[in-house]
C-alpha positions in Angstrom: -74.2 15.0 -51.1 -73.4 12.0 -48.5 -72.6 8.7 -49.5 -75.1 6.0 -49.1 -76.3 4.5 -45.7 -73.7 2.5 -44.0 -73.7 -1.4 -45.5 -73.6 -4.2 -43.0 -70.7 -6.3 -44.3 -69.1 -9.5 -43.4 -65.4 -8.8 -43.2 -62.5 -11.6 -43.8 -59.0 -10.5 -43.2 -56.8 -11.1 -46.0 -54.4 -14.1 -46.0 -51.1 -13.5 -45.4 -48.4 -15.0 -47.3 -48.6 -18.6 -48.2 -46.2 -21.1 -47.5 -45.0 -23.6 -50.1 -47.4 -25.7 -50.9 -46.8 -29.8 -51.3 -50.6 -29.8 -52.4 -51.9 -32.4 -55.1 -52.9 -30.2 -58.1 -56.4 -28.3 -58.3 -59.4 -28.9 -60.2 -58.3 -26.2 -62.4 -54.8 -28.0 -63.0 -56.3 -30.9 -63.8 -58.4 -29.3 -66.6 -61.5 -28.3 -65.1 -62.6 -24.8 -66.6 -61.9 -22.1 -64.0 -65.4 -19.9 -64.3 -64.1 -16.1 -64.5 -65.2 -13.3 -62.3 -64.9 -9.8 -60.9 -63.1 -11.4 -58.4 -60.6 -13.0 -60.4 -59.5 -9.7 -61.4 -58.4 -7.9 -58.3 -54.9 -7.5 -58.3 -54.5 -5.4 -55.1 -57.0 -5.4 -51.5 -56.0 -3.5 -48.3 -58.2 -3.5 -45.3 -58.5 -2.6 -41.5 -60.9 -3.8 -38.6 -60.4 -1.1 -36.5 -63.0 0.9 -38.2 -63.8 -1.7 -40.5 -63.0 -1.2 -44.1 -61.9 -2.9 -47.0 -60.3 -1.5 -50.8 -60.0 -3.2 -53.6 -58.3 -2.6 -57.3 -58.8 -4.3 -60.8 -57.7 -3.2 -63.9 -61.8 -2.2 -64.0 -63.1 -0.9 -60.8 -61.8 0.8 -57.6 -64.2 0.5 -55.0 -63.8 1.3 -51.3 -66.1 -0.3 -48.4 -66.6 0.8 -44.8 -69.0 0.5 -41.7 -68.5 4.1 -41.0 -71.3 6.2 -41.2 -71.3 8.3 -44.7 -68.5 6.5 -45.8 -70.3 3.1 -46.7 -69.3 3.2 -50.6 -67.0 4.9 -52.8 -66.6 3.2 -56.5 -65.0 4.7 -59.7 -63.4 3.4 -62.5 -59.6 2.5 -62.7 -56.9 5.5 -63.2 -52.9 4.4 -62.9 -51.4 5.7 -60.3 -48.5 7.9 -60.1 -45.2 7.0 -58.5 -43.3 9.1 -55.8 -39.5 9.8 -56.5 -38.2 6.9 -54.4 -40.4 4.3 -56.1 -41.3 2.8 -52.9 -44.9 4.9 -52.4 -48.1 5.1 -55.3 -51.1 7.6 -55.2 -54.2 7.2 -56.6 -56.2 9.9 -57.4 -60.1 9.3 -58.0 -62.4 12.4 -58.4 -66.5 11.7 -59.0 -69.9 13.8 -58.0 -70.0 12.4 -55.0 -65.8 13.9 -53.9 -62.8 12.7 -54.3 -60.4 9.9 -53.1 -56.9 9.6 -52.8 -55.3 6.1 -51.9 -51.1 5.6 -51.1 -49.9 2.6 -51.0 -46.4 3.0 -49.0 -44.1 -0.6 -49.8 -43.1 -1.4 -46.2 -44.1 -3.8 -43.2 -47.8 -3.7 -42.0 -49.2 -5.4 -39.8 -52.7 -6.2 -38.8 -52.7 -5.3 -34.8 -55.7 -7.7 -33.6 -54.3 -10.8 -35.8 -51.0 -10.4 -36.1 -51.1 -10.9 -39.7 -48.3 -9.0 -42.2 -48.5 -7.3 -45.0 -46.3 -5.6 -47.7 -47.9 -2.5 -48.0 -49.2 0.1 -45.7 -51.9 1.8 -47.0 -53.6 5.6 -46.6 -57.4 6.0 -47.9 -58.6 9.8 -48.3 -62.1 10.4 -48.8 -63.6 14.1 -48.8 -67.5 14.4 -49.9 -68.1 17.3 -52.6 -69.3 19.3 -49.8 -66.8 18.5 -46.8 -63.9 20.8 -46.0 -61.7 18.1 -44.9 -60.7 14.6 -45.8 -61.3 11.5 -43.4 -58.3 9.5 -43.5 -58.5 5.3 -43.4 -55.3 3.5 -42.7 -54.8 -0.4 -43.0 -52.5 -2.9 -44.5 -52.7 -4.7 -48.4 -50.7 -6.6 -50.5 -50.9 -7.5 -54.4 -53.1 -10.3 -55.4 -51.5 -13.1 -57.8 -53.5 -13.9 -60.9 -55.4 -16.5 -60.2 -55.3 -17.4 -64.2 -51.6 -18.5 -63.0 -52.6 -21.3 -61.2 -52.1 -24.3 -63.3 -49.1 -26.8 -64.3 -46.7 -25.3 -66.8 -44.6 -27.3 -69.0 -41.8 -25.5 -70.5 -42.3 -25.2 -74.6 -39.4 -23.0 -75.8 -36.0 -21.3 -74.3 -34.7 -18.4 -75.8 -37.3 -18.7 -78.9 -35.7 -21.9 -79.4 -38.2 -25.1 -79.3 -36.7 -27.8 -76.7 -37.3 -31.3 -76.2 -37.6 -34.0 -73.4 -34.1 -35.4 -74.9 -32.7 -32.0 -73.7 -33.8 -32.8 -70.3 -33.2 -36.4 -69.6 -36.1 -37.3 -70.9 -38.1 -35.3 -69.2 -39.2 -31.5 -69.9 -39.2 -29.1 -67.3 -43.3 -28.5 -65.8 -44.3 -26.3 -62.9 -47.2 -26.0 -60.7 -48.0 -22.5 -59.9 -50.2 -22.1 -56.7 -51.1 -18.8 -57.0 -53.2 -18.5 -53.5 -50.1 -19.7 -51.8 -47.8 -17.5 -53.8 -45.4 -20.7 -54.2 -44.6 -23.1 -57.5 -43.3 -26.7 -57.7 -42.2 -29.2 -60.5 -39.3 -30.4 -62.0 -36.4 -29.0 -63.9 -35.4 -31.6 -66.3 -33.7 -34.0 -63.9 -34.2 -32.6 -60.0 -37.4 -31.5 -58.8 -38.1 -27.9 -57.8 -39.7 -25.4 -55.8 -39.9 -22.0 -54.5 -41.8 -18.7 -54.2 -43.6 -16.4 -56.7 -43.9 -12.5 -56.2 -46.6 -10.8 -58.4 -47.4 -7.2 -59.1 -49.8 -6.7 -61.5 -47.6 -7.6 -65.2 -44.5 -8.1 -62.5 -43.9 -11.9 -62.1 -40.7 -13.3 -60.2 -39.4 -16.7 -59.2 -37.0 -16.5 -55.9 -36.1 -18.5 -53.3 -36.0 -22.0 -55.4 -34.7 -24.6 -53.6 -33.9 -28.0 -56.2 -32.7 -31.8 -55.1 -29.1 -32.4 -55.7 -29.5 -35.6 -58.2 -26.3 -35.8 -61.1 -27.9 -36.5 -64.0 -27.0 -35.9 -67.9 -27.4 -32.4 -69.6 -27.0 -31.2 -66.7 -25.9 -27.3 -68.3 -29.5 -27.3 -69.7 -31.6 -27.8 -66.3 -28.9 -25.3 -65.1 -30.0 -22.9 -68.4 -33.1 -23.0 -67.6 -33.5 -22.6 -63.5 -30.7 -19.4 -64.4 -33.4 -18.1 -66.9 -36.4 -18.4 -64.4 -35.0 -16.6 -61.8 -34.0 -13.8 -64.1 -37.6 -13.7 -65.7 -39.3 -10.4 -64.5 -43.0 -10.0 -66.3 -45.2 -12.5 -67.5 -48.3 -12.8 -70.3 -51.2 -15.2 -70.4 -52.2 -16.0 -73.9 -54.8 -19.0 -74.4 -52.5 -21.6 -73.1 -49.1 -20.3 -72.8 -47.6 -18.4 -70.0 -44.7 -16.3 -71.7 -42.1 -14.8 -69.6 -39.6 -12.1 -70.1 -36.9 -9.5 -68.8 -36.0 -6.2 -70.5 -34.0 -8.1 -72.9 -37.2 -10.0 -74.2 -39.0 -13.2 -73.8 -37.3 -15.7 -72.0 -39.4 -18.8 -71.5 -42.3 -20.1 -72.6 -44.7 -22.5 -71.0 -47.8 -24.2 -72.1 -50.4 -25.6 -70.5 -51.2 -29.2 -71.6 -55.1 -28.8 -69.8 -55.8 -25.9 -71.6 -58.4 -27.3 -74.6 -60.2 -29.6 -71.6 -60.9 -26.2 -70.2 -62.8 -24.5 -73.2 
């Protein structure tokens, strides 16, 4: 059976990465409710122009565009997808009435020819209809998708499952804005302010490349603690207002966020 007629879609290339952002908080930072949607729950889009397609994932849905005759839509629900030996390339397989669909997402440099634009992954879209002898192959480039429900200021609540205080940190305890559409963070650590970059993969959450002012100030072995303990945070968890961080060893750092009841 053949797909659906082709659907007439506008098409957006996907950002590349962000650069740090000095931006003034959003309305959501400030405590404006952030409306959920499908949307919001994309964690990874590829695309091409050249035919013009688009993929996205959520944790829900798996659903594959294109302007190519026959090949207009292919949804189906999530599956996990399998890991090759080096780690560096993951296969989805997704089988309904209609055929199946294999995606591969290969971790490596891809970039968008007509733009110029650059992308983490290079990706492989196989689509074969129930009654086709062969696959038709798509190939683009994607990248992971921060969670939006990131984006908000973080002040820091507990270290090590221990409580802190602003006396701990000159007086002042250690916040972050996360700008998750810019993949970058800002704040302060206590005593110098801070900034840097955020990679996200689905649960995966790292803070690299920070780059603090050099102000001597008291306590200064607890700002150090804690700008240690971010970078070695590796998965994060969103629960009502606190963003809870943690390695293998367990959770590392807890944030809250103060806007949280404002948004209810």
């Amino acid at each position: 059976m053949k797909f659906i007629s082709m659907w007439l879609i506008s098409f957006c290339c996907l950002l590349g990465h962000g650069v740090i952002s000095s931006q003034a908080p959003t309305e959501y930072m400030g405590g404006k409710k952030k409306e959920k949607s499908a949307e919001s729950t994309i964690y990874f889009k590829a695309s091409s122009v050249d035919p013009v397609w688009s993929l996205t994932i959520s944790p829900q849905l798996i659903a594959f565009k294109s302007q190519v005759p026959d090949f207009g839509v292919f949804n189906s629900p999530h599956v996990e997808p399998v890991k090759a030996m080096d780690s560096n390339v993951k296969k989805y397989t997704l089988k309904t009435d209609e055929g199946t669909m294999e995606i591969e997402l290969y971790k490596m440099l891809c970039m968008n020819e007509k733009t110029g634009e650059q992308f983490s992954y290079s990706v492989k879209v196989s689509i074969q209809h129930s009654n086709d002898s062969l696959a038709t192959s798509f190939n683009g480039c994607g990248m992971y998708v921060t969670d939006p429900g990131l984006e908000a200021k973080w002040v820091l609540y507990s270290m090590a499952a221990d409580t802190v205080t602003a006396s701990q940190f000159n007086d002042t305890l250690p916040y972050l804005y996360v700008y998750a559409r810019g993949n970058s963070f800002e704040g302060n650590s206590g005593c110098n302010t801070i900034r840097g970059r955020i990679f996200s993969e689905r649960s995966l959450l790292r803070f690299t490349d920070l780059n603090l002012t050099k102000r001597k100030c008291g306590n200064i072995a607890k700002e150090e603690a804690f700008t240690n303990t971010l970078q070695f945070s590796t998965h994060y968890t969103l629960e009502n207002d606190k963003l809870i961080l943690s390695n293998h060893a367990g959770v590392t750092l807890v944030f809250k966020n103060p806007a949280w009841k404002d948004q209810q």
